[in-house]
C-alpha positions as CSV (number, residue, x, y, z in Angstrom):
1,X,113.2,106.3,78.8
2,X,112.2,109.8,78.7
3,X,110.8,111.4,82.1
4,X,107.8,113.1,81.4
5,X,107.2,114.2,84.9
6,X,110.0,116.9,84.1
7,X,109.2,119.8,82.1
8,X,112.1,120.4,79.6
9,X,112.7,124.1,79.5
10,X,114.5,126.2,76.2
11,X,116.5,129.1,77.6
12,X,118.0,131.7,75.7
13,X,121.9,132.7,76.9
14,X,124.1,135.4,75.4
15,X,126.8,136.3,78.1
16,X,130.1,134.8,78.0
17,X,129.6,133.9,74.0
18,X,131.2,137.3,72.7
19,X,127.7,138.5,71.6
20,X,125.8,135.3,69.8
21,X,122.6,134.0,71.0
22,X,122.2,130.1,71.8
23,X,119.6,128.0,72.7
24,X,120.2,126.5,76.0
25,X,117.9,123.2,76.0
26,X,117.9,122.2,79.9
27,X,116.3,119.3,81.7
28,X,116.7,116.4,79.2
29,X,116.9,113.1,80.8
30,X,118.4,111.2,78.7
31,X,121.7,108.9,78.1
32,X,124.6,110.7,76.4
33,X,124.5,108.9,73.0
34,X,120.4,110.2,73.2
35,X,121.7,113.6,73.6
36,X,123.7,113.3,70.4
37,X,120.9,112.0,68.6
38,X,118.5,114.7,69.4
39,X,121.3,117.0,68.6
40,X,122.0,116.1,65.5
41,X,117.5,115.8,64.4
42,X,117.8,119.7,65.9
43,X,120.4,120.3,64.1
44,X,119.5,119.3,60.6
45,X,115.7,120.3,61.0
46,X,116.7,124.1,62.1
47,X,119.7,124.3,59.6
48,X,122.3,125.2,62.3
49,X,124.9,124.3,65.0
50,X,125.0,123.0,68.4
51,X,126.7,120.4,70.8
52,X,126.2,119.1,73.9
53,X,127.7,120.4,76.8
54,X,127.4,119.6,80.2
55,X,124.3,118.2,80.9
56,X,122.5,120.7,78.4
57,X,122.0,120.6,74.7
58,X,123.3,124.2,72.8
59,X,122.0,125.3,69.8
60,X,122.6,128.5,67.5
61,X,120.6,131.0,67.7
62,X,117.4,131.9,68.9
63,X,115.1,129.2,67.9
64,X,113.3,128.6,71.0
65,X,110.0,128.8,69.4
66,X,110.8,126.1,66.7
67,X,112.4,123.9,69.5
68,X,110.0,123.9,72.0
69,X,107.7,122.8,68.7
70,X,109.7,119.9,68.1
71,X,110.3,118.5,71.7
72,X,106.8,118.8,71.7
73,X,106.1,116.7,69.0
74,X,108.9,114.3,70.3
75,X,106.7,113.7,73.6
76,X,108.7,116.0,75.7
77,X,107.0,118.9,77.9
78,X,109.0,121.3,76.5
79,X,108.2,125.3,77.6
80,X,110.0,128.4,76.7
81,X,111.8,130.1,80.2
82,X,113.8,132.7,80.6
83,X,114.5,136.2,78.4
């Protein structure tokens, strides 16, 4: 069951990654195999890569705008933070 009490925030992180930008997606409460799934739906809906690491999600790229869109639409309080 999702926590909807918790905002789910979309950072954006470029140090330590040799100069690409990912989408950090941090707050998710959620069971591992949950994590994959959503993973894999950002995946193929914004035509690019990411994993989950830790307790984040990571996504190529700067897509914090479309992200934020879809945890939206996924019931999640999902805001943009961060530069």
């Amino acid at each position: 069951t999702r926590q909807l009490n918790n905002p789910v925030r979309v950072h954006i992180e470029r140090a330590g990654r040799s100069g690409k930008t990912v989408s950090v997606i941090k707050g998710i409460m959620s069971p591992a195999h949950g994590k994959e799934a959503l993973v894999k739906l950002l995946k193929a809906k914004l035509g690019t890569g990411g994993a989950v690491k830790d307790e984040n999600i990571e996504i190529q790229g700067d897509h914090r705008a479309k992200i934020v869109a879809l945890l939206n639409e996924l019931g999640y309080k999902a805001k943009s933070a961060g530069g």
